[in-house]
C-alpha positions in Angstrom: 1.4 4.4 -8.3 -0.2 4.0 -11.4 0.6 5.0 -15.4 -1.2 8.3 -14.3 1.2 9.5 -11.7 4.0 11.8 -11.8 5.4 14.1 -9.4 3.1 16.9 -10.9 -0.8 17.6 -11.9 -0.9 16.8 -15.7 -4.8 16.4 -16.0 -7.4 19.0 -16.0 -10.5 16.7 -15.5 -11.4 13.3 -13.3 -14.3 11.6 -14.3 -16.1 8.0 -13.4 -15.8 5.4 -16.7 -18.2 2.1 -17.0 -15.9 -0.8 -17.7 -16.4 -4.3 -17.8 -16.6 -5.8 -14.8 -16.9 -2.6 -12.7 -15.9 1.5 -12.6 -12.9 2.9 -14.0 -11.1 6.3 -13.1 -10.1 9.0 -16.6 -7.9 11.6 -15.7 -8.8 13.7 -19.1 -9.6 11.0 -21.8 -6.1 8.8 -19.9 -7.4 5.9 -18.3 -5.8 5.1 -14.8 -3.3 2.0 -14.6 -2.1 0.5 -11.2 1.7 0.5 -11.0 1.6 -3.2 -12.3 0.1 -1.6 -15.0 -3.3 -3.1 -14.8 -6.9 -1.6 -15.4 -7.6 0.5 -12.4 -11.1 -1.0 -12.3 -13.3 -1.1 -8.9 -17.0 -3.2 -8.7 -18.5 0.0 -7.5 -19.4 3.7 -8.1 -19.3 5.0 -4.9 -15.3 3.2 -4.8 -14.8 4.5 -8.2 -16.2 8.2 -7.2 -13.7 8.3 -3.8 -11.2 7.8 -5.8 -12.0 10.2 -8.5 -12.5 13.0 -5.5 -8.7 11.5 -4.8 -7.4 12.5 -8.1 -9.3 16.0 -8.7 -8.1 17.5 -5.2 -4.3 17.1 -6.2 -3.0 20.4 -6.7 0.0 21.0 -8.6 2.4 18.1 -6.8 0.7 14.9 -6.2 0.7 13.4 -2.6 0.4 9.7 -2.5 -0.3 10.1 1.2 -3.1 11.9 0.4 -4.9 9.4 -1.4 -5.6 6.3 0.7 -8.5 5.1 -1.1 -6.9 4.7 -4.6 -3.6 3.1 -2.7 -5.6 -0.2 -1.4 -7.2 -0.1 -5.0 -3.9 -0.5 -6.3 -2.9 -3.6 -3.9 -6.1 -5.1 -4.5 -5.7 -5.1 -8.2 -1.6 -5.9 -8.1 -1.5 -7.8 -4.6 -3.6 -9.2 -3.2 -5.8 -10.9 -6.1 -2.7 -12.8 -7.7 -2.5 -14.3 -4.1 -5.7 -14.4 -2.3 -5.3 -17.7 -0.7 -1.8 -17.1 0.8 -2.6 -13.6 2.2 -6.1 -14.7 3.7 -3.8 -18.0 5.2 -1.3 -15.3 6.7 -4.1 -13.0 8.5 -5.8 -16.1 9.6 -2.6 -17.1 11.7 -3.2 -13.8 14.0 -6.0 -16.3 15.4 -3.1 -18.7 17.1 -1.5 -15.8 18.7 -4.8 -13.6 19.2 -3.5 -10.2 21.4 -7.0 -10.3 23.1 -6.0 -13.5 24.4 -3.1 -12.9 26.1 -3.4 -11.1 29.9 -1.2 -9.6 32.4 -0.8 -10.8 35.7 -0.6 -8.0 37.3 -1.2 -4.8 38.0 -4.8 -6.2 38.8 -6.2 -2.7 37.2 -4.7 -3.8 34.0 -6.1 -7.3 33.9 -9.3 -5.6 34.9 -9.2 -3.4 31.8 -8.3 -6.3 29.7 -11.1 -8.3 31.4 -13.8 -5.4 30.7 -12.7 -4.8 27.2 -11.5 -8.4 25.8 -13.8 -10.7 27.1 -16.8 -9.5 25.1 -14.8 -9.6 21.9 -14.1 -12.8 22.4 -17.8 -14.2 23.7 -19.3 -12.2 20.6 -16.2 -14.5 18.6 -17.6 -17.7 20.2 -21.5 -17.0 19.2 -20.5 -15.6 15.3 -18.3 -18.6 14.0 -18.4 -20.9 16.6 -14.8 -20.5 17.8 -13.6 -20.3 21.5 -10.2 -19.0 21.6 -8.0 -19.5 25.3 -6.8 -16.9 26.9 -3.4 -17.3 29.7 -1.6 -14.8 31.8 1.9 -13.7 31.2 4.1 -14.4 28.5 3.6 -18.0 28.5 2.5 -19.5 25.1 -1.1 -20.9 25.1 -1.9 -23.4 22.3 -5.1 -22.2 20.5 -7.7 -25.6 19.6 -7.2 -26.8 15.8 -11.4 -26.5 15.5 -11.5 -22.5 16.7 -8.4 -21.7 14.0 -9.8 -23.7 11.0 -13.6 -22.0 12.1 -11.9 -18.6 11.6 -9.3 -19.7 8.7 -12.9 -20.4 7.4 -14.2 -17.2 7.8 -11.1 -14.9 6.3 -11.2 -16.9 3.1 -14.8 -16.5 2.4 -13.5 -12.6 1.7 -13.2 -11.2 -1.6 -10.3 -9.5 -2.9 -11.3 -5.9 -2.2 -12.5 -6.6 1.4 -9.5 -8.7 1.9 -7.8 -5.9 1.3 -9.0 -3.8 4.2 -9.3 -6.9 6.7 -5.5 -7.0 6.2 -5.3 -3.5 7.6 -7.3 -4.2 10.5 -5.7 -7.5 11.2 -2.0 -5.6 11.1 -2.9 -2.5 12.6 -4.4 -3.5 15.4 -2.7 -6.7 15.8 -5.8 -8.7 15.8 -7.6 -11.2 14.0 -10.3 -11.4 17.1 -10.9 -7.3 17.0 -10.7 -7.3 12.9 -13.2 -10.0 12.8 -15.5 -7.8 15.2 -14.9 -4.5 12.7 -15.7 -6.6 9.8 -19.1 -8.2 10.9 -19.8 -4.6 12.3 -19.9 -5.4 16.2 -16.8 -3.0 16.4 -16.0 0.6 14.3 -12.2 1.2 14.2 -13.0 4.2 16.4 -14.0 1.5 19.3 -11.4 -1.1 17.9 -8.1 1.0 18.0 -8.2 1.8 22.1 -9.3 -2.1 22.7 -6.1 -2.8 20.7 -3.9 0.2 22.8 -5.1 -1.1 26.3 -1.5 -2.0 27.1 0.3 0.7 25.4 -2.2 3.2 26.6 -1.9 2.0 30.3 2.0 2.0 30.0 1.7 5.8 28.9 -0.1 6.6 31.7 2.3 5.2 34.3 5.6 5.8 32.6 4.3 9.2 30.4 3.9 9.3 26.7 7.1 9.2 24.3 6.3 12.1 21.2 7.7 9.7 18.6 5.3 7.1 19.9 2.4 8.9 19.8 3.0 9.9 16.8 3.4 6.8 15.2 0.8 5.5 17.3 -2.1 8.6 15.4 -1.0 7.3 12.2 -1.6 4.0 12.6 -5.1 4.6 14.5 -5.7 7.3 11.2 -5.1 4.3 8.8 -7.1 2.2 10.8 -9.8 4.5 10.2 -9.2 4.7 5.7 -9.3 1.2 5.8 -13.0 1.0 7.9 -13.8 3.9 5.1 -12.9 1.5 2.2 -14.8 -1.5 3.6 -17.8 0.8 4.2 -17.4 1.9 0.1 -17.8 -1.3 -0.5 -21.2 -1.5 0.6 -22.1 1.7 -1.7 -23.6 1.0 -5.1 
């Protein structure tokens, strides 16, 4: 993951380094590197002191799982900054086939849980940026105006490279750009976001029952969901 990592604890101490351009990360006097082998360097402290915190509670093997926070550094750095525009372009064409916007016909309790929960998403979308997305019934395609998806094309590429970062998770994990949009301009926390993005799933559980593997799969999506809310919020951190 970076020229730091190895399957066990080599380091005795983490500390918080001031680099050009922003925070670096020392384990001893050893600099970290992503895996591209770039400067590990992050614009703030408060990023740069998660990720420390990271590091220092590795005990003897490291656990990549276990450290979220310096894992979207890493993309930011060898990802998604050598292609900004293409990956903001990608999440931006969620818009055209927005999950919020398309509805069951039936059972009506479903539609009216879809209703409840989508529509003001959607009428807080229309007063942010200006763009009214269509919504249809069924499985039939609905072609979204070209005004609404350039407003909100608009919108993703005014992100910088870290928050782009996270936005991608909460375009792909919840499998919208309307709900992402909503967690990013703080109308939605990930903790109100992942059932709004589950209201199928979670009404399919209820009639048919719950399959384990699902569920699981399902807890570590809605945990990521949550890291990448955490990362955007250390953004905002001196």
């Amino acid at each position: 993951m970076s020229s730091g990592w190895a399957p066990k604890r080599f380091w005795t101490t983490v500390g918080v380094t001031e680099e050009p351009g922003g925070y670096g990360i020392a384990l001893d006097a050893r600099k970290l590197r992503t895996p591209a082998k770039a400067p590990l360097v992050v614009p703030g402290r408060a990023l740069a002191e998660a990720i420390a915190a990271e590091w220092q509670a590795q005990e003897e093997k490291v656990d990549p799982a276990t450290m979220p926070v310096t894992r979207t550094a890493n993309s930011v750095i060898d990802k998604v900054r050598p292609q900004h525009d293409a990956v903001a372009e990608m999440l931006a064409e969620y818009g055209a086939t927005d999950l919020l916007c398309y509805r069951a016909d039936g059972p009506d309790e479903l539609a009216a849980r879809q209703r409840a929960g989508w529509d003001p998403i959607l009428d807080w979308l229309e007063a942010e940026t200006g763009a009214r997305l269509v919504t249809t019934e069924g499985i039939v395609p609905v072609t979204q105006p070209g005004p609404a998806l350039a407003r909100l094309a608009e919108r993703v590429a005014t992100l910088d490279d870290w928050r782009l970062a996270a936005f991608h998770d909460f375009v792909t994990l919840s499998g919208s750009l309307a709900l992402a949009l909503a967690l990013a301009g703080g109308r939605l926390t990930a903790a109100e976001a992942w059932p709004l993005s589950r209201i199928d799933e979670d009404w399919q559980a209820e009639q048919w029952g719950a399959d384990e593997e699902a569920v699981a799969h399902a807890e570590r999506r809605r945990a990521a969901l949550a890291e990448a809310e955490r990362f955007w919020e250390l953004l905002d951190r001196p």
